[in-house]
DRENDO-1510 file (C-alpha; in Angstrom, 1 decimal, always signed):
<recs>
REC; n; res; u; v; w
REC; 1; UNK; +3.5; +9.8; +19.6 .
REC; 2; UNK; +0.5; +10.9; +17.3 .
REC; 3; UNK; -2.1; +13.4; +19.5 .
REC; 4; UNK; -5.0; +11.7; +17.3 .
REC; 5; UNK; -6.4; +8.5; +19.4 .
REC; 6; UNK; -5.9; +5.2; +17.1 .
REC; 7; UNK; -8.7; +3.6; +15.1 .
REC; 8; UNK; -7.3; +0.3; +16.4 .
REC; 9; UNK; -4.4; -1.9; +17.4 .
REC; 10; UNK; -2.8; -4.1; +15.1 .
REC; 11; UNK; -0.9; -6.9; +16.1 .
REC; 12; UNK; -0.6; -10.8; +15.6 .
REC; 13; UNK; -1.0; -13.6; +17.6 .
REC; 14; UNK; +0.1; -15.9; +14.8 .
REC; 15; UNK; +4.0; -16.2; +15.8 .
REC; 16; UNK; +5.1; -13.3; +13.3 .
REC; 17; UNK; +7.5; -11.2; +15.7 .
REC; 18; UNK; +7.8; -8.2; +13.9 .
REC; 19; UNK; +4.0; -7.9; +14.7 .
REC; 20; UNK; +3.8; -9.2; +18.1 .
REC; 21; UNK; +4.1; -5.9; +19.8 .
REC; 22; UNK; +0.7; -3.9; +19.2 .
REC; 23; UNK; +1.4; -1.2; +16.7 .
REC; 24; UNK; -1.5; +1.7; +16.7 .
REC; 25; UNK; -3.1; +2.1; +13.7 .
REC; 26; UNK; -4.8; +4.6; +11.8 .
REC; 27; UNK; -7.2; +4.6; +9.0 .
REC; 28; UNK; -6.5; +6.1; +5.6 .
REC; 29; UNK; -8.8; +5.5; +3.1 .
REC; 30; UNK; -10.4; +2.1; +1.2 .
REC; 31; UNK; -8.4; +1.2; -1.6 .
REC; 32; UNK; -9.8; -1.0; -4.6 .
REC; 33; UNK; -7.4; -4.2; -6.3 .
REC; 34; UNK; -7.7; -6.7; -9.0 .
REC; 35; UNK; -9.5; -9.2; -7.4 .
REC; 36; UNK; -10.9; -7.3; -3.8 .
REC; 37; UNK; -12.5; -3.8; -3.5 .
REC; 38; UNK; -12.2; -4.1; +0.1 .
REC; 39; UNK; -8.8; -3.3; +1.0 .
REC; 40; UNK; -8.0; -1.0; +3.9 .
REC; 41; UNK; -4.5; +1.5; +3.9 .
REC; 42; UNK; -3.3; +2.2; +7.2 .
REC; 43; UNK; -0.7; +3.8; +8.6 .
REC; 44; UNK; +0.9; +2.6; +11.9 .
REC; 45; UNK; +3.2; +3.5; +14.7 .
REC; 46; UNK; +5.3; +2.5; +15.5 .
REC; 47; UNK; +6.7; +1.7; +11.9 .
REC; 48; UNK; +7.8; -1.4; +10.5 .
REC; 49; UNK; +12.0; -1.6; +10.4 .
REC; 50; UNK; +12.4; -1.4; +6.6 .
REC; 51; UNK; +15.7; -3.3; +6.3 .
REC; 52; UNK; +14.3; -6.7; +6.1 .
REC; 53; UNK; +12.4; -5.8; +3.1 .
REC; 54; UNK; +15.8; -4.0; +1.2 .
REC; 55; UNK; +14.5; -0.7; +2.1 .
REC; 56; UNK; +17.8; +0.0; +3.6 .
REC; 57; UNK; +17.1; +2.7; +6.7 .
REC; 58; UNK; +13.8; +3.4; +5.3 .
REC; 59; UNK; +10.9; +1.9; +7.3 .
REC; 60; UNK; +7.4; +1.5; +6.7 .
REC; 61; UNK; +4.6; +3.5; +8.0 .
REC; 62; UNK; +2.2; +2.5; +5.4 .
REC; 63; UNK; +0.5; -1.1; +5.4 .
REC; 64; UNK; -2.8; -2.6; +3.7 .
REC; 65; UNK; -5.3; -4.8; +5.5 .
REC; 66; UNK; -7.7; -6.7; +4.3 .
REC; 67; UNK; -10.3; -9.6; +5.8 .
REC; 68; UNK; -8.7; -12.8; +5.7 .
REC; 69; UNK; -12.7; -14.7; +6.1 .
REC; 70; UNK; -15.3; -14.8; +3.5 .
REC; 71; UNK; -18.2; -12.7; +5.3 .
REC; 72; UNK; -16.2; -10.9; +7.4 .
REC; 73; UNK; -15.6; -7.0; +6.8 .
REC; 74; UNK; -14.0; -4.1; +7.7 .
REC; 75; UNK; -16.5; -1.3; +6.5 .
REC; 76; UNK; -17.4; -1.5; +9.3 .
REC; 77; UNK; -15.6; -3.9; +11.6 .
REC; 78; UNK; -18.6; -5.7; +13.1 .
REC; 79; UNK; -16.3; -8.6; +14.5 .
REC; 80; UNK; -13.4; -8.0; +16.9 .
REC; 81; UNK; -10.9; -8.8; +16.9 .
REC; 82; UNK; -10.8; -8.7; +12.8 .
REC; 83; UNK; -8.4; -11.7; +11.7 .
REC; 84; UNK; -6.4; -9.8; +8.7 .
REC; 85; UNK; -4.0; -10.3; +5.5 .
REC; 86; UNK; -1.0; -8.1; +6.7 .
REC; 87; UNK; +0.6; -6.5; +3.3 .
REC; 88; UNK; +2.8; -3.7; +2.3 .
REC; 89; UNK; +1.9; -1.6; -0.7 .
REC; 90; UNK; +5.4; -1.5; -3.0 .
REC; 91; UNK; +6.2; +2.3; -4.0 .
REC; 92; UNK; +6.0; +5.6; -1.8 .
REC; 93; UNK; +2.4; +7.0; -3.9 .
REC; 94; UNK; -0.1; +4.6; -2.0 .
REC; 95; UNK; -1.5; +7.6; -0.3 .
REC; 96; UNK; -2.7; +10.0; -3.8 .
REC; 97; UNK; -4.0; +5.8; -5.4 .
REC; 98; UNK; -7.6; +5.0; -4.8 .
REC; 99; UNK; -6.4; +1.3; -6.8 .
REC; 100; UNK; -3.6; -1.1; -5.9 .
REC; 101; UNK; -2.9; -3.4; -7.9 .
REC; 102; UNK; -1.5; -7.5; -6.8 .
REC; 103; UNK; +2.0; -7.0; -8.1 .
REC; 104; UNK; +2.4; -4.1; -5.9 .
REC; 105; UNK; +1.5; -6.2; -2.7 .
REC; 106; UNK; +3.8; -8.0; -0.8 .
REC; 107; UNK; +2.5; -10.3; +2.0 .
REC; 108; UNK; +4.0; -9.8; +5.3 .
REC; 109; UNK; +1.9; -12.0; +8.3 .
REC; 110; UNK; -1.6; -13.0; +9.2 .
REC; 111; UNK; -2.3; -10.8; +12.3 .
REC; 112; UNK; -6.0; -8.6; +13.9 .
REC; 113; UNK; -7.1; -5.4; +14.6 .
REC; 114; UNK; -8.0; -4.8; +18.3 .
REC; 115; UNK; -10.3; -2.1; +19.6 .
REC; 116; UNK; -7.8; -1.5; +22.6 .
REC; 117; UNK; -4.2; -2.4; +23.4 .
REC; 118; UNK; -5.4; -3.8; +26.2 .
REC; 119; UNK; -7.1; -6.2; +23.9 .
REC; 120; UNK; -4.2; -6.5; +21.6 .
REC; 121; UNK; -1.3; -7.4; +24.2 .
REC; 122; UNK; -3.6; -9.9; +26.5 .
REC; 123; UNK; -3.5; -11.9; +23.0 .
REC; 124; UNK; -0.8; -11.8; +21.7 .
REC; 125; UNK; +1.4; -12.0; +25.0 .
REC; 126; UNK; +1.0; -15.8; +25.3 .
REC; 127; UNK; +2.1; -16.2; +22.0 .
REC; 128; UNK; +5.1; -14.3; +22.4 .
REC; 129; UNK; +6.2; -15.7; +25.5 .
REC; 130; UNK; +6.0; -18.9; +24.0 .
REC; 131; UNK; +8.0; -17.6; +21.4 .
REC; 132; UNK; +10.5; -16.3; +23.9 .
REC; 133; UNK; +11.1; -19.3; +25.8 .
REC; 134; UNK; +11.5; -22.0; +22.9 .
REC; 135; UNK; +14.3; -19.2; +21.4 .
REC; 136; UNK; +16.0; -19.8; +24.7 .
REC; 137; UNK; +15.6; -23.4; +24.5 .
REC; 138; UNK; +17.0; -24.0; +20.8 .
REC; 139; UNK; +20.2; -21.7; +22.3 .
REC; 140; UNK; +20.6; -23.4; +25.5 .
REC; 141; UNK; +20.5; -27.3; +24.3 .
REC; 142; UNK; +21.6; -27.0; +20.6 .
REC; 143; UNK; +24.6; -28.7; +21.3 .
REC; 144; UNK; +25.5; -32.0; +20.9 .
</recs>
């Protein structure tokens, strides 16, 4: 566990289960793209599992954010929770870039920041449980 507090939680109340538990986040820096200048690089913990994405045992500690509502921002996050675009940044130099450009990007989930945990898990725990209990459902009467 990181001794630095988080900036904020991320976490998704969208239905995307590799982002339903409230990850802590951290800021890095602001990074600019093709088309945006307000993308945020974070780094989170705990990391995303890397084998989905062909990264083999690797996993991903690295993510970008960025608003997903015209108006909204977050330099400085005015609104919580922010409603993000969930992406991770192809290639192990985001950290020493300042630009990122669309073909590294790969889109991962709609999801928010939270100021607290607390905030994050008493949204997205209804989702999840949902989630949860229609899994069980599809195994217990899939038969014929």
């Amino acid at each position: 566990m990181s001794p630095v507090s988080p900036d904020f939680y991320l976490a998704s109340a969208e239905g995307y289960g590799k982002f339903e538990e409230p990850r802590r986040a951290y800021r890095i820096k602001r990074l600019n793209g093709d088309v945006r200048d307000d993308y945020l690089l974070i780094r989170v913990s705990p990391p995303v599992i890397g084998q989905p994405y062909g990264l083999g045992a690797k996993d991903i500690e690295y993510l970008v954010v960025c608003t997903r509502f015209k108006g909204d921002t977050l330099f400085p996050i005015n609104d919580w929770p922010a409603h993000v675009h969930i992406v991770w940044p192809r290639g192990d130099d985001i950290i020493s870039r300042d630009v990122i450009h669309n073909d590294e990007l790969h889109s991962m989930a709609w999801g928010e920041l939270y100021r607290t945990e607390e905030e994050a898990r008493n949204s997205v725990e209804p989702i999840a449980r949902l989630n949860r209990e229609t899994a069980y459902r599809r195994t217990r009467y899939s038969g014929v």
